[in-house]
N, C-alpha and C positions, 0 to 999 in steps of 0.2 A: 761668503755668506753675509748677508744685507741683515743689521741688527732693528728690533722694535724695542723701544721703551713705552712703558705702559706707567700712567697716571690713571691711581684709583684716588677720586676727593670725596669729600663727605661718607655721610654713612651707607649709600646706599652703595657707594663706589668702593669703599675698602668690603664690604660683603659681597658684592661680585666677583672681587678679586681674589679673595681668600678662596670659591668655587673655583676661578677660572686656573688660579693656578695649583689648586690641589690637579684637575683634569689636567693639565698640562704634565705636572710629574708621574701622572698612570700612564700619560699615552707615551714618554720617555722612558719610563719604567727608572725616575729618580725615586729614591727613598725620602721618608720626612725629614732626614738629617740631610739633607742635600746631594746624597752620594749617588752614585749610579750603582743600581743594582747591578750586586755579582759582582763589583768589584773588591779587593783585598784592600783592607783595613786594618790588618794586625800589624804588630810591629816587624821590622825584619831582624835579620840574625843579631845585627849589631846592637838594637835595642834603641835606635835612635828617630824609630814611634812615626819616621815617613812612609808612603806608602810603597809595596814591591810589585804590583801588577797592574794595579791601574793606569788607567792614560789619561794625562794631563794635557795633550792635541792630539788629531789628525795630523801625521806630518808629511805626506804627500805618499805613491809609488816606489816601487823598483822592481821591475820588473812588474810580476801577474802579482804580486802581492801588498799588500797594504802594510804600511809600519806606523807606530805611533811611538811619542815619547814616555817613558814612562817616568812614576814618581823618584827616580832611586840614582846618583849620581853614581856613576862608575869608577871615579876617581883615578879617569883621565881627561886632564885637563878640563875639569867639572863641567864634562858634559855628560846628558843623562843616556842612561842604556834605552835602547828601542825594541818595543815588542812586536810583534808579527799578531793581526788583528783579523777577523773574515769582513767582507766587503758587508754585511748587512751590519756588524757593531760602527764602522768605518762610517755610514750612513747617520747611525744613530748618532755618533760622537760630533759629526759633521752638524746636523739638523737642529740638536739642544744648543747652538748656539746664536741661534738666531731671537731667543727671549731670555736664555740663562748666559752667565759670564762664570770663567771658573777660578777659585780663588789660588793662591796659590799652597793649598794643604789639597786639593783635586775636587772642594766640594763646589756645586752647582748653587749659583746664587741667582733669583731672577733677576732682572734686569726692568725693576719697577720703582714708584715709590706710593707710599700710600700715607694721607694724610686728610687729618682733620680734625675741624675746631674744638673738638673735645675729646676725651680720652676714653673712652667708656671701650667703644667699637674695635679702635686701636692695637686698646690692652690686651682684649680680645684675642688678637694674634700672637700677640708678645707672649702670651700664655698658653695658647693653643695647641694643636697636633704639630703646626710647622712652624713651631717656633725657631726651630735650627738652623729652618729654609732660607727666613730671611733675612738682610742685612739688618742690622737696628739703627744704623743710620740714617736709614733710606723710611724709617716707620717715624714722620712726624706726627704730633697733637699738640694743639692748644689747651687752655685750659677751661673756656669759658664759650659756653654756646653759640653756634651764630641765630637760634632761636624763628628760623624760617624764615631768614629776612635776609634779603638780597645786598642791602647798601651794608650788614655787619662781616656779611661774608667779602665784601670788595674792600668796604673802605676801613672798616673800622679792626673786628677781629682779625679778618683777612691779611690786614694788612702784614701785622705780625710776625706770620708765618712765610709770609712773600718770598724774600732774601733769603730764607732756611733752604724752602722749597727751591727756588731756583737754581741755587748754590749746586743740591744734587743733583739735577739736571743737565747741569754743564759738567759735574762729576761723572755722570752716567755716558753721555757723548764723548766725553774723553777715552774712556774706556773703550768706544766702539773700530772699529774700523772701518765700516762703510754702513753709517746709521740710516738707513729707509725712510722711519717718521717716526712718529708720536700717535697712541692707542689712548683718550683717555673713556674712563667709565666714571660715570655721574648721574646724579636725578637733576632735574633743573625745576622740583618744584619745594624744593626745602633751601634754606640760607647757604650753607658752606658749597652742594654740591650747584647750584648757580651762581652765585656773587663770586667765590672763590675763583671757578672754574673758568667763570669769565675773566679775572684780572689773569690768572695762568694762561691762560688762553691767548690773551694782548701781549703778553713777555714773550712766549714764545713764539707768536707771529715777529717779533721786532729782533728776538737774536738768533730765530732758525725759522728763516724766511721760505725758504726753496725748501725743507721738507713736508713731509706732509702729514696733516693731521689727520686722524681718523677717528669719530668720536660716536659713541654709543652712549644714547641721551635715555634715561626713564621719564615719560611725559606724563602731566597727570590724565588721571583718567577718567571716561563721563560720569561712573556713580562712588567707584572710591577715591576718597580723599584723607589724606593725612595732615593737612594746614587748610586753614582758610584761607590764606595771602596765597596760594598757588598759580593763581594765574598770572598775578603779578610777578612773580620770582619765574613763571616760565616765557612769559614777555621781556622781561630782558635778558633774561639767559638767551632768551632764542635771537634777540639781537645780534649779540657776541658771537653767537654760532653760525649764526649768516654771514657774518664777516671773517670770522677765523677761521674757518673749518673748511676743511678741501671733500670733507665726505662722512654725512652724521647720518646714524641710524637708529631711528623712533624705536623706543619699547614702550609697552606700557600693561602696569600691573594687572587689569583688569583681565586684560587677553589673556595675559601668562596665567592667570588664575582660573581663568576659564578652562581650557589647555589641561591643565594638572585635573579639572574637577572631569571634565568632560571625554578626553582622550586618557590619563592616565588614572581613572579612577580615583584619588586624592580626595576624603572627605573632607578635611580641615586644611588645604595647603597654608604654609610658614614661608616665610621668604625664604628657608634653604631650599624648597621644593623650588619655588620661582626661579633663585638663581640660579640654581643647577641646570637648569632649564637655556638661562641664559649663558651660561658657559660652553654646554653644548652647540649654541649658536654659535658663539666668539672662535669657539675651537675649529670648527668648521670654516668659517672664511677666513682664520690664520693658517688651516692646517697644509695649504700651498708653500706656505713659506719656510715649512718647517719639514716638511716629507718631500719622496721625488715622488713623481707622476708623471701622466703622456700628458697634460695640458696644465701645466701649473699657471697660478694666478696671482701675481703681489699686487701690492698696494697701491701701486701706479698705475696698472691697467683696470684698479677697482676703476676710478678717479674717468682714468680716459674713454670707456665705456659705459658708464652709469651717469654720467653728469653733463648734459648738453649744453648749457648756459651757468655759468661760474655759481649763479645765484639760487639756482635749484639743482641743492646737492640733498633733497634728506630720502631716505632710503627706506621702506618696507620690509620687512624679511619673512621668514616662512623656514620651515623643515621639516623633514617626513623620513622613515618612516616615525610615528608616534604612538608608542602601545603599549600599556603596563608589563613589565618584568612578569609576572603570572602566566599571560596571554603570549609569551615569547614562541613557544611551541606550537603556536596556533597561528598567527600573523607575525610569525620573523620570515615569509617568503613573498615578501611583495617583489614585484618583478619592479625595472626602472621606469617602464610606462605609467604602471600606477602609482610610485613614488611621484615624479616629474607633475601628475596631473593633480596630487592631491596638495601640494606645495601651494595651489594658485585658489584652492578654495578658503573662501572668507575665517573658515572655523579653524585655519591652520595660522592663521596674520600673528604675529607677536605684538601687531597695535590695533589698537579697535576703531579699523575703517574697513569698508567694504570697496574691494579693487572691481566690483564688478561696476561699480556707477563709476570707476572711471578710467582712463586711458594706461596704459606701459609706455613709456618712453622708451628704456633699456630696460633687460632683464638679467643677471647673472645666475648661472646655475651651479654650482658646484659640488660635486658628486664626491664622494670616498669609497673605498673597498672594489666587492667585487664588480666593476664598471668595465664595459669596454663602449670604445666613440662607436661601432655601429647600434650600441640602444639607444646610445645617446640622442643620435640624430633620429634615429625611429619615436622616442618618446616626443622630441620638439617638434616635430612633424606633428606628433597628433596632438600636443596643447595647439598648433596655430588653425586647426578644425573647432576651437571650441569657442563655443558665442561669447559666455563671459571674459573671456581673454582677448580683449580690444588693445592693438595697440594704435599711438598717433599715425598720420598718413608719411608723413616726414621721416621715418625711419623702417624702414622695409626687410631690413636684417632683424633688427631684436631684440636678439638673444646672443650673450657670451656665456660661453661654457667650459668649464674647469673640471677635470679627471685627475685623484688623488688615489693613489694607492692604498694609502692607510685607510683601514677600516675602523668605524667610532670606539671609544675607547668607552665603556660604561664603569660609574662608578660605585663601590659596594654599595648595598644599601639603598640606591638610590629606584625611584618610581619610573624611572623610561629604561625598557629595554632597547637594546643597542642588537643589529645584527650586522650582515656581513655588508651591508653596503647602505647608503644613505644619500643624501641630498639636501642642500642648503640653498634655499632662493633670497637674491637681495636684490630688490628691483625700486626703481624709480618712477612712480606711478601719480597721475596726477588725485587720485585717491589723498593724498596728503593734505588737501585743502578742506578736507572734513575736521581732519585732527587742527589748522589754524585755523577754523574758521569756528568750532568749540570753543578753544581758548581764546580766541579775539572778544568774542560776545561773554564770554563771562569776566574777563576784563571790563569791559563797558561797561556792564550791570554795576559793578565794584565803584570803577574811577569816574562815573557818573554823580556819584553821592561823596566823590572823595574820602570813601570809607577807608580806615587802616592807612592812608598816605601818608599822615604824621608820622608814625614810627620808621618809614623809608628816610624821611626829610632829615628827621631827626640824627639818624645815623648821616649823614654827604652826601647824601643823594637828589640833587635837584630837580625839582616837580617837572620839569620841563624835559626830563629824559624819560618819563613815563608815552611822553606824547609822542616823543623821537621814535619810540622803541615801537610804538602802539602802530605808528605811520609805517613804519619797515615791513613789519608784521601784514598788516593789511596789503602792502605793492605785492609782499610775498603770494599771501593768498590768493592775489588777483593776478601776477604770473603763471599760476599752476592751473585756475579756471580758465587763461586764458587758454591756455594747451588745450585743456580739456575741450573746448568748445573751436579747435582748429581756427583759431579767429589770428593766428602768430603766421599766415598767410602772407607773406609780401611786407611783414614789419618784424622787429627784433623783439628782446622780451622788454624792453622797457616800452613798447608800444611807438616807437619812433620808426617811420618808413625808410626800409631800405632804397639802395640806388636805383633796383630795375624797377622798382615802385613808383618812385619818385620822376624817375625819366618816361616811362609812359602814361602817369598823370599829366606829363609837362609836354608831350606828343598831342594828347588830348586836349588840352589847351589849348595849344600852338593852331591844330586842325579848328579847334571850333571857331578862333579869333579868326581864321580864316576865312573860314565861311560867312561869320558878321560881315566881315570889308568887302563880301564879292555881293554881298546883299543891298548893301548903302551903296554901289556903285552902281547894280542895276535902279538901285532905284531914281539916283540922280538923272 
């Protein structure tokens, strides 16, 4: 079993994670105390308050049956008694360990940490429904704002907490035995979830080079804003993310708000409605790595499939079915045809760009429940009939697709009904260039008048990394238009001519210099 560690920074990222991993212990079926349901918690005969049934591992076969260890040493040669388990708990007990770690009284701890510059959010947890769940070591906070500002979250506040945070880090990796990557969630238009996320982001490129990151960014968005400095904290966050990150994927509020008001009926959506929303996404393209299936999907094949050139990794997403809990008896039986096709329409995007003005480069599909690959391929059959679904000419396949057994897990209370099967799209579309190409210009409007720069300078941050970050930003845009506009014909993404380019230019030469000398010679 391949483990993730999950980094939640800022406040928008410890409120993601408080949804994503409440959804994580329904679809395990862990309790708020960390326990696995069903399991025995009382004391045994002797009074000595460990547990007598539970499993503390999977410990392999014998024969047709399954055994695991259990809590209770048998007192020979203190090793523990083994229980005889059914191959579906054996699954289970297998599966929880690829986000949770078990401690050694049998409780399920995740395998996260969550932190930020101030405490308010934090405590939140410390006090909450799962307060049991988590480590308390693993729940850092500062004291003191980082106030939306990018150079307090890197240089100043940030700093601070750096060495705390990293320390458990390399705590959490030690713990693992064959760690996959790093999951973080963040907004990149507020101070601790950019400034932070990007110095986290540099430590962990420089001492876990070879894993992979996978990061899930909230961008801002065209009419809601929560700062004014947003475009600047999302310009250099998006810097950092260009360089550190093997595989980012854009959210943004405005959509998810849309989504809640439009598809789940939601008059007043709260950011629990939003993130809930997002959880259910997260859940979905982790839940390969966590359940069996006929086509599972981890984190390496997200990467090797969705990402064509190192520099264009940011990602789209979508999922369907989407239909208020009320309406479940009415529209819980969409077939996978019409799941798969409504996944690619604009009103389903979790970011506010339209895929139809632009290209697919890849597409990943990822399915749960009741799926079998012949709809599969019958559904992708008829998305590549449909006009707005344009992909580049340079890739002729697609589409990668993932079949997950488990079916979605719905949470009490919660505005989206869940049925028996679903679909999760993450696609790489040159559609992306809307969303930098937004934040580029309202950057410019700003750093035009050099408004608000002082309080960056102020904090370490040199005016001259505004320009850096601004320049990256722009090649980026102008990579993704380039796609869009098949103009990456016979040259690479930096616009520099390949060899067979380069060699029948130089053929053309050769012929035309040719023909000048037999011209001067007739004419002599």
């Amino acid at each position: 079993m391949r483990e993730i560690i999950s980094l939640h920074i800022g406040q928008a990222g410890v409120q993601f994670g408080h949804q994503c991993w409440e959804l994580y212990c329904l679809e395990h079926q862990i309790e708020q105390s960390g326990r696995l349901a069903g399991s025995n918690d009382e004391k045994d005969k002797n009074g000595t308050g460990k547990r007598s049934s539970s499993t503390s591992g999977y410990s392999g076969r014998k024969g047709d049956e399954r055994y695991a260890k259990s809590g209770r040493k048998n007192g020979k040669k203190g090793k523990y008694d083994t229980i005889r388990i059914t191959d579906s708990e054996a699954q289970r007990f297998g599966a929880v360990k690829s986000f949770f770690q078990e401690s050694k009284d049998g409780q399920q701890v995740p395998r996260c940490i969550m932190v930020d510059t101030e405490p308010s959010v934090v405590e939140q947890i410390r006090v909450g429904d799962y307060r049991k769940l988590f480590h308390p070591d693993f729940l850092l906070n500062g004291m003191e704002d980082a106030a939306n500002n990018f150079a307090r979250g890197h240089f100043t506040i940030g700093k601070t907490l750096h060495d705390a945070c990293l320390d458990r880090v390399r705590r959490l990796v030690e713990q693992c035995d064959s760690l996959q990557g790093f999951q973080l969630f963040h907004a990149v238009g507020g101070g601790t979830g950019s400034g932070f996320c990007a110095l986290m982001l540099e430590s962990l490129s420089i001492d876990f080079t070879k894993k992979m990151k996978v990061d899930f960014s909230l961008y801002p968005s065209p009419a809601i804003s929560t700062a004014v400095v947003e475009p600047y904290n999302a310009v250099l966050a998006g810097h950092s993310l260009l360089e550190h990150t093997d595989v980012c994927t854009l959210l943004d509020n405005e959509a998810i708000y849309n989504l809640c008001i439009e598809k789940l009926g939601v008059e007043s959506p709260s950011y629990k409605n939003l993130n809930r929303l997002i959880a259910q996404l997260v859940s979905s393209l982790t839940a390969s790595l966590r359940f069996d299936g006929g086509l599972n999907v981890d984190l390496m094949e997200f990467q090797t499939n969705l990402v064509p050139y190192p520099r264009i990794h940011f990602m789209v997403s979508a999922m369907a079915p989407m239909y208020p809990a009320i309406r479940a008896q009415f529209d819980g039986n969409q077939g996978v045809t019409e799941m798969t096709t409504s996944v690619f329409e604009p009103q389903n995007m979790m970011l506010n760009c339209d895929c139809r003005k632009g290209k697919y480069m890849a597409c990943c599909l990822l399915y749960r429940g009741d799926v079998v690959p012949k709809d599969v391929n019958t559904a992708v059959a008829s998305v590549r009939t449909k006009r707005h679904v344009k992909f580049v000419d340079w890739c002729p396949t697609g589409f990668k697709c993932g079949i997950n057994f488990q079916p979605p897990t719905g949470v009490p209370g919660s505005d989206l009904a869940v049925g028996k099967s679903g679909v999760t799209m993450i696609s790489n579309s040159t559609a992306i260039s809307q969303v930098l190409k937004r934040i580029n210009r309202n950057f410019d409007i700003m750093y035009d008048k050099r408004a608000f720069v002082h309080w960056f300078v102020g904090n370490g941050l040199e005016e001259g990394e505004f320009a850096e970050a601004r320049e990256d930003l722009a090649l980026l845009e102008k990579d993704y238009r380039e796609v869009d506009e098949d103009t990456l014909l016979g040259r690479d993404v930096d616009g520099e001519l390949d060899q067979d380019e380069m060699k029948k230019l130089m053929n053309e030469a050769l012929a035309l210099a040719g023909d000048e000398s037999r011209k001067g010679s007739m004419s002599l």
